[in-house]
TIRO-958965 format. One record per residue: chain; residue in three letters; x, y, z of N, C-alpha, C in turn. Coordinates in pm, whole numbers. Atoms other than C-alpha are relative to their C-alpha. Layout:
<recs>
A; ALA; X; Y; Z; X; Y; Z; X; Y; Z;
...
</recs>
This chain:
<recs>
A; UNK; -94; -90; -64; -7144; 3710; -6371; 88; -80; 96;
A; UNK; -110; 75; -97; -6838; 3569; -6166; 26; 79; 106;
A; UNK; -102; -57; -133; -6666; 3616; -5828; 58; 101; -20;
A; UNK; -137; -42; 50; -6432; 3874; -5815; -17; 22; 169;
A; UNK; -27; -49; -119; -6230; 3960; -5528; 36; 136; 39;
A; UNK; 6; -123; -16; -6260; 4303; -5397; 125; 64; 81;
A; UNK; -105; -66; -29; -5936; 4485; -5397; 24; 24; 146;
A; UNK; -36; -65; -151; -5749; 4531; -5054; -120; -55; 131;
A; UNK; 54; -3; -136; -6071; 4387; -4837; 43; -122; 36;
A; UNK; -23; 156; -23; -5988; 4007; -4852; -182; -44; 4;
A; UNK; 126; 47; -7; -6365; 3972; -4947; -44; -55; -140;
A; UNK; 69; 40; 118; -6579; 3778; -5246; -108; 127; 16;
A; UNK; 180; -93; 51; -6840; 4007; -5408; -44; -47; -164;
A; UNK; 54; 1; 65; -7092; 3909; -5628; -103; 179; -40;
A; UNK; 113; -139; -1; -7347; 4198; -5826; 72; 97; 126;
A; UNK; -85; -164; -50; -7095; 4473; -5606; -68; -28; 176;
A; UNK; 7; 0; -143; -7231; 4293; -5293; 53; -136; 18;
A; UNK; -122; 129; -65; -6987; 4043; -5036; -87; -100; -18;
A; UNK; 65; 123; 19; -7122; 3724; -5149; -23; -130; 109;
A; UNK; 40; 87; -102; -7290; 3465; -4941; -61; -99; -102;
A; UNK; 32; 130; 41; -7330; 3111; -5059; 82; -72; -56;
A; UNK; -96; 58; 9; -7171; 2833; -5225; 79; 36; -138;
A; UNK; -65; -20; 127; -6887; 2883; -5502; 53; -127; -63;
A; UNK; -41; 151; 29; -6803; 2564; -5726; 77; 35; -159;
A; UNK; 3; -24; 141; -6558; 2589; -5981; 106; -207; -53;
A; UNK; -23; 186; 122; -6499; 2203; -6247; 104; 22; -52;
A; UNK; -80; 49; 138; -6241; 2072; -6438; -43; -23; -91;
A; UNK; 5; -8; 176; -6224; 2070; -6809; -130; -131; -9;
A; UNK; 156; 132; -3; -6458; 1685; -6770; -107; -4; 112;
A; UNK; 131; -8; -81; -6697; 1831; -6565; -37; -61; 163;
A; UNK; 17; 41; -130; -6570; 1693; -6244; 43; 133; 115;
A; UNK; -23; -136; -123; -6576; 1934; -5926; 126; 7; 42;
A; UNK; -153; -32; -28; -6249; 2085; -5868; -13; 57; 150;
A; UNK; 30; -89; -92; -6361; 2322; -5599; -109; 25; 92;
A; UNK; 130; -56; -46; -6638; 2414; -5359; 55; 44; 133;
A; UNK; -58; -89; -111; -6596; 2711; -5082; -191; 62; 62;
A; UNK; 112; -99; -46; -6935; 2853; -4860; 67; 108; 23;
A; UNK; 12; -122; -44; -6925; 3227; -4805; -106; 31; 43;
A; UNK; 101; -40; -102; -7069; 3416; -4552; 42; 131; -33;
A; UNK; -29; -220; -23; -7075; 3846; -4594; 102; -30; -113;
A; UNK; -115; -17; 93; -6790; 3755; -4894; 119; -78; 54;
A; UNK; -141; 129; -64; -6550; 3520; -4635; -31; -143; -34;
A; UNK; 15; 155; -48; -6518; 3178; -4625; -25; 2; 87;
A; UNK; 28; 21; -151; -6712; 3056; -4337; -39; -178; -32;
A; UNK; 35; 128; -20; -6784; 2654; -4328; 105; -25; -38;
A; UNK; -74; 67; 65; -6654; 2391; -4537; 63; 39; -128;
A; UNK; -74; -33; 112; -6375; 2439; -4769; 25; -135; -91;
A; UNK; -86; 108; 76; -6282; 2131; -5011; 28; 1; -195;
A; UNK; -51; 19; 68; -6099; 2040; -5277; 19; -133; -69;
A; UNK; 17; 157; 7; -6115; 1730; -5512; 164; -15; -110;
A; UNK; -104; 37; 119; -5811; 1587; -5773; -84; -48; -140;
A; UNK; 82; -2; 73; -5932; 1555; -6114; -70; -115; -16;
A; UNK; 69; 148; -8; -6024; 1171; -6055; -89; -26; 71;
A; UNK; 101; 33; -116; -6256; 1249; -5790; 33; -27; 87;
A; UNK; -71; 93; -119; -6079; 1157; -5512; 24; 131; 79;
A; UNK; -8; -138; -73; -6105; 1420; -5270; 163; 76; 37;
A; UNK; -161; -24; -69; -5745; 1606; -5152; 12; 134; 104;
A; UNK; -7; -179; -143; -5835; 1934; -4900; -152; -34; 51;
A; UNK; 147; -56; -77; -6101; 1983; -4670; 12; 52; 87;
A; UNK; -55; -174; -91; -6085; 2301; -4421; -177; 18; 85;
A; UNK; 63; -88; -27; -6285; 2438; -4228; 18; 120; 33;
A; UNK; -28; -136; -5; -6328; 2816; -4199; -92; 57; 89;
A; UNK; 94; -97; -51; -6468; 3092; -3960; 40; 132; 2;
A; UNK; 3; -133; 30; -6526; 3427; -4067; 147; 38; -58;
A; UNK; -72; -11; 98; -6290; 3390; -4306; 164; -72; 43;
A; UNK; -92; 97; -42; -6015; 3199; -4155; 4; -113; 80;
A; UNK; 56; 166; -43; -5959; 2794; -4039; 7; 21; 115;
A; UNK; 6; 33; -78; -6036; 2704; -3780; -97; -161; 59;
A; UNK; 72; 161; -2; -6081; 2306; -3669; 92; -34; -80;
A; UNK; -64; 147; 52; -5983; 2008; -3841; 45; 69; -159;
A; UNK; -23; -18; 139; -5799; 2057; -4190; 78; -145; -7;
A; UNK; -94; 138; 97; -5701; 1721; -4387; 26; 15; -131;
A; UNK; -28; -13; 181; -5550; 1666; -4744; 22; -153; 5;
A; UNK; 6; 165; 32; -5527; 1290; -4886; 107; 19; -174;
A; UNK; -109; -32; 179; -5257; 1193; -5187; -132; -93; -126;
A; UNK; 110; 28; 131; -5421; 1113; -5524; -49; -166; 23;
A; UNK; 23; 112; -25; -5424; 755; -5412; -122; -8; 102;
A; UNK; 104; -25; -110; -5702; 862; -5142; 51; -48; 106;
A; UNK; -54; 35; -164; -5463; 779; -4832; -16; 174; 61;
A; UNK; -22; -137; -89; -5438; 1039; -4563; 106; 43; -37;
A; UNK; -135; -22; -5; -5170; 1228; -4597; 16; 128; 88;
A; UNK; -5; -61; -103; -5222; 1500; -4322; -132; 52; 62;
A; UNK; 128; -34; -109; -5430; 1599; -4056; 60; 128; 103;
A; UNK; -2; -91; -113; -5412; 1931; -3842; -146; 93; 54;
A; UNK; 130; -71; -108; -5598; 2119; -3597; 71; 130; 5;
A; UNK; -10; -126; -26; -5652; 2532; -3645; -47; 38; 113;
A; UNK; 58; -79; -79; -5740; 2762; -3382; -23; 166; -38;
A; UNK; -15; -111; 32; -5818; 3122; -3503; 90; 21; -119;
A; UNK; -96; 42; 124; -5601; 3046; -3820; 124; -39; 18;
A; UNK; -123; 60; -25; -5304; 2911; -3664; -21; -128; 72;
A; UNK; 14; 99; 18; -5207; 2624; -3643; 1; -49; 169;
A; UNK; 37; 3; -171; -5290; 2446; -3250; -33; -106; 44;
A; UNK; 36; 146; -39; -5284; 2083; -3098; 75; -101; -108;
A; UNK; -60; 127; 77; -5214; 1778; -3251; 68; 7; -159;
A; UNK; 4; 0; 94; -5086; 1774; -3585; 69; -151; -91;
A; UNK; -32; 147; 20; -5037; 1434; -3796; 52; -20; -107;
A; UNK; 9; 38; 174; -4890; 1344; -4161; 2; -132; -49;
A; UNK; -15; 136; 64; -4855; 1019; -4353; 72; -7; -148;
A; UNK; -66; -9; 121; -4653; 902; -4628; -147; -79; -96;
A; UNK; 58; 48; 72; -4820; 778; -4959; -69; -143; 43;
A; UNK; 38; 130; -19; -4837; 438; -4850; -69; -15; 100;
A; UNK; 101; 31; -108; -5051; 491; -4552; 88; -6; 133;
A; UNK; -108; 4; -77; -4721; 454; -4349; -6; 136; 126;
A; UNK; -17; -157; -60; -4701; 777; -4049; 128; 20; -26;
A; UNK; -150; 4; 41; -4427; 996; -4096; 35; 121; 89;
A; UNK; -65; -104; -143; -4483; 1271; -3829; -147; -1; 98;
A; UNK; 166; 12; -46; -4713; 1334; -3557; 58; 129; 77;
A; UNK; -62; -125; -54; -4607; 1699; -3369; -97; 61; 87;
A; UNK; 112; -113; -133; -4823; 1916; -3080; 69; 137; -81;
A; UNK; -81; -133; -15; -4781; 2283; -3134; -146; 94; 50;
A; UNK; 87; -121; -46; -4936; 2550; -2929; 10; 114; -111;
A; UNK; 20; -160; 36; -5031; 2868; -3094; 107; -20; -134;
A; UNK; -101; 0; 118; -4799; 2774; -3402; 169; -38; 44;
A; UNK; -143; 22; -26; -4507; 2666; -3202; 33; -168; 76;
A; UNK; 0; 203; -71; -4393; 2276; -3118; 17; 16; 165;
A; UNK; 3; 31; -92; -4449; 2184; -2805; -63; -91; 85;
A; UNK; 39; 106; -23; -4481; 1884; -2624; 100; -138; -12;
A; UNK; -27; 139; 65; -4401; 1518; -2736; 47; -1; -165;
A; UNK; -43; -20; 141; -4264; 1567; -3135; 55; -147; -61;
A; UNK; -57; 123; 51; -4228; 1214; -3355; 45; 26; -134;
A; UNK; -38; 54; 174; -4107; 1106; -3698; 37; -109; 7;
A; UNK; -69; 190; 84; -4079; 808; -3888; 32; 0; -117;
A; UNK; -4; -4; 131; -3900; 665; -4151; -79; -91; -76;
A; UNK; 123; 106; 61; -4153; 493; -4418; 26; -171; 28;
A; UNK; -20; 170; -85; -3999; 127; -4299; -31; 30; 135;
A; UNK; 49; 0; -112; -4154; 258; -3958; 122; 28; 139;
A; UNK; -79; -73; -92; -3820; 342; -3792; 9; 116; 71;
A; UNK; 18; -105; -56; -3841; 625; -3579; 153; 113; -22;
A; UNK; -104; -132; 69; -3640; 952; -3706; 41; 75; 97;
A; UNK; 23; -83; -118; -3733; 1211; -3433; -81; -47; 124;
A; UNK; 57; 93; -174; -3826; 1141; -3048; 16; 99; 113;
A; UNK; -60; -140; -51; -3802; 1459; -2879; -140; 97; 95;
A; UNK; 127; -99; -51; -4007; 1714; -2670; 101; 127; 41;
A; UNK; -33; -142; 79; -4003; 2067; -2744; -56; 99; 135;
A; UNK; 25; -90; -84; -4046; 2305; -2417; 70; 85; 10;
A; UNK; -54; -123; -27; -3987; 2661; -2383; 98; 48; -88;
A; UNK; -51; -6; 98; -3849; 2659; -2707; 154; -83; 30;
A; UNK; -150; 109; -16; -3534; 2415; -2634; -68; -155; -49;
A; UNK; -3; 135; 17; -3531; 2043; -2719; 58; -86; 68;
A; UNK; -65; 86; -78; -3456; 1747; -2522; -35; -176; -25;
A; UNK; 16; 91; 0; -3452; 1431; -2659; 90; -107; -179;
A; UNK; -83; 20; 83; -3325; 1249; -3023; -78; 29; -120;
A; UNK; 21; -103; 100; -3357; 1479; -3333; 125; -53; -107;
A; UNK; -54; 36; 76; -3256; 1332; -3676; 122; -86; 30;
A; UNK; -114; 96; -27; -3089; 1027; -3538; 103; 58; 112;
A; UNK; -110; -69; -43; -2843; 1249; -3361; -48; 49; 182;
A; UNK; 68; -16; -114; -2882; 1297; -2955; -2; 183; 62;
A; UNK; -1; -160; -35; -3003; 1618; -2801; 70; 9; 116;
A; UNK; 11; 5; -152; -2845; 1720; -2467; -55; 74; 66;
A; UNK; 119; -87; -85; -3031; 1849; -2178; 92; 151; 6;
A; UNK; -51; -151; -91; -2920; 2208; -1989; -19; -20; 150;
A; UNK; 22; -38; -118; -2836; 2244; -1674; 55; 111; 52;
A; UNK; -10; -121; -33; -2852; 2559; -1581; 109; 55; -79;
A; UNK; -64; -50; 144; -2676; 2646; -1926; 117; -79; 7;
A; UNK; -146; 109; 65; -2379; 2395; -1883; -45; -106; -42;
A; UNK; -10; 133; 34; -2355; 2111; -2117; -27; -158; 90;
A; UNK; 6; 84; -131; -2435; 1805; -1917; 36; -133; -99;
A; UNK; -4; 114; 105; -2318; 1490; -2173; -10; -149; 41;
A; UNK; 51; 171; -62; -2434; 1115; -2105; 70; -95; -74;
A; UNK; -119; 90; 28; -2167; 852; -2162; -141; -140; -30;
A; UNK; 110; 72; 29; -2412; 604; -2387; 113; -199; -27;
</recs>
């Protein structure tokens, strides 16, 4: 008998009750595609995900049915290729990516789902893209090459470079 998901609750049920334990579903050569714990029919632990070569590419964690903590993904090559931090299912703190080559290519803060803080980018030769910090929803610093200017007290203020 299989999973199914029970209309409208956002729950797994096995045998017509919310399923608790692990679910694993393979690729066609018998390698693990999938594996999710449930708790009451949610996801509650570890979530991951592999590519069909074995090479891992998701891993989550979940509570009571949404992430919370560390989530990474890796490209088929097994580099990193991002790293964030949930809180209650949104997204909260540090967040990191990487290009294929192992290269960084952002690194961003965001409270509660919104940037704030220090905000980088790079380009894969390691040049820096973005350089900026993000308060109170404004920007003040250099965003896609191009310079931000401050506010002062809503007039333009422009810096002779």
């Amino acid at each position: 008998m299989a999973l199914k998901p029970m209309p409208n609750s956002g729950q797994i049920y096995y045998d017509n009750q919310p399923f608790s334990g692990v679910s694993e579903r393979y690729f066609s050569n018998a390698q693990l595609a999938e594996q999710i714990i449930y708790v009451n029919g949610v996801k509650h632990g570890t979530y991951k995900k592999w590519f069909q070569t074995g090479v891992l590419s998701f891993e989550s964690n979940y509570k009571n049915g949404v992430r919370d903590g560390v989530t990474k993904t890796w490209w088929s090559n097994g580099e990193i290729r991002s790293k964030a931090q949930y809180k209650n299912g949104i997204a909260h703190g540090n967040q990191e990516q990487w290009y294929q080559s192992g290269a960084k290519f952002k690194e961003i803060n965001l409270v509660y789902g919104k940037e704030s803080g220090l905000q980088r980018a790079w380009r894969e030769n390691g040049k820096i893209y973005n350089n900026y910090e993000a308060k109170n929803g404004r920007i003040f610093g250099l965003k896609r090459a191009n310079l931000c200017y401050e506010l002062d007290e809503e007039v333009i203020q422009y810096q002779e470079i």
